[in-house]
C-alpha positions as CSV (number, residue, x, y, z in Angstrom):
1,X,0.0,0.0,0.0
2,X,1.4,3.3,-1.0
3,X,1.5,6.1,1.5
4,X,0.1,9.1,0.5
5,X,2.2,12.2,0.3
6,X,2.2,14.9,2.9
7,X,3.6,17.5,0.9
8,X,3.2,18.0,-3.2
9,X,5.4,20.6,-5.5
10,X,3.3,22.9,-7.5
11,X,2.9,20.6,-11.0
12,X,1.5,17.9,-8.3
13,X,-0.9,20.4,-6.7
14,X,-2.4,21.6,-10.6
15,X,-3.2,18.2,-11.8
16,X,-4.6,17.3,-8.5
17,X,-6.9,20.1,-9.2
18,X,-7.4,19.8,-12.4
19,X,-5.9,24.1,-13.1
20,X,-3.1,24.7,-14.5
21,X,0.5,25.4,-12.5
22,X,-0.2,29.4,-13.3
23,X,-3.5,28.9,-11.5
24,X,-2.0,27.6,-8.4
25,X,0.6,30.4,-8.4
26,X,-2.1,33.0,-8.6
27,X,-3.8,30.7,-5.5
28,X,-0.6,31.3,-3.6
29,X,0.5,34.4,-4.0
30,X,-3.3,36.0,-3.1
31,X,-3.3,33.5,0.5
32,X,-6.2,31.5,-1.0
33,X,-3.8,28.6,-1.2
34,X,-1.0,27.9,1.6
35,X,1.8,27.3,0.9
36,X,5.4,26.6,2.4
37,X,8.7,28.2,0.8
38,X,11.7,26.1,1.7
39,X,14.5,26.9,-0.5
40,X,14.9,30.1,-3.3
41,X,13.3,28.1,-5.9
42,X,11.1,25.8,-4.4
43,X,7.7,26.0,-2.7
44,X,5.6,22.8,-1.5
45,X,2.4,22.8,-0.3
46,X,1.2,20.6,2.2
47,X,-1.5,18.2,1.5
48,X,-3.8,19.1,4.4
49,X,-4.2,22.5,3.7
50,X,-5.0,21.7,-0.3
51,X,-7.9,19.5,1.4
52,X,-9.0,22.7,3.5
53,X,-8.9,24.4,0.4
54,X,-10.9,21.8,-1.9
55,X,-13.8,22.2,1.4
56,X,-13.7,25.7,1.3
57,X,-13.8,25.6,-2.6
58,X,-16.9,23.3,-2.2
59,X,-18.7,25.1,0.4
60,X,-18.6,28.3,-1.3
61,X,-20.1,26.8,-4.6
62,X,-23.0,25.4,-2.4
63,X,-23.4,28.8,-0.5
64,X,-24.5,30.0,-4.2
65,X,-26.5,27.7,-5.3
């Protein structure tokens, strides 16, 4: 059984989602998104908070409707 990952890069985060890497940027850089900067060239984000996000995501569609 293969663990799941606790942290994803950004390519890993956009096909999750189904956007493109741009998208996610845009998600990050506003706060919508967190993420965690660890090196000059490198952000990760941390799988937990892409599943708050995808909740609050949903719930705001619902709220909407």
């Amino acid at each position: 059984m293969q663990k799941s990952k606790e942290y994803m890069r950004v390519g890993e985060v956009a096909e999750c989602l189904g956007v493109s890497v741009r998208t996610v940027w845009m998600w990050a850089k506003s706060g919508e998104l967190k993420s965690v900067k660890i090196a000059k060239k490198l952000t990760i984000f941390r799988k937990v908070d892409i599943d708050e996000f995808i909740v609050k995501k949903i719930n705001e569609t619902l709220v909407k409707e």
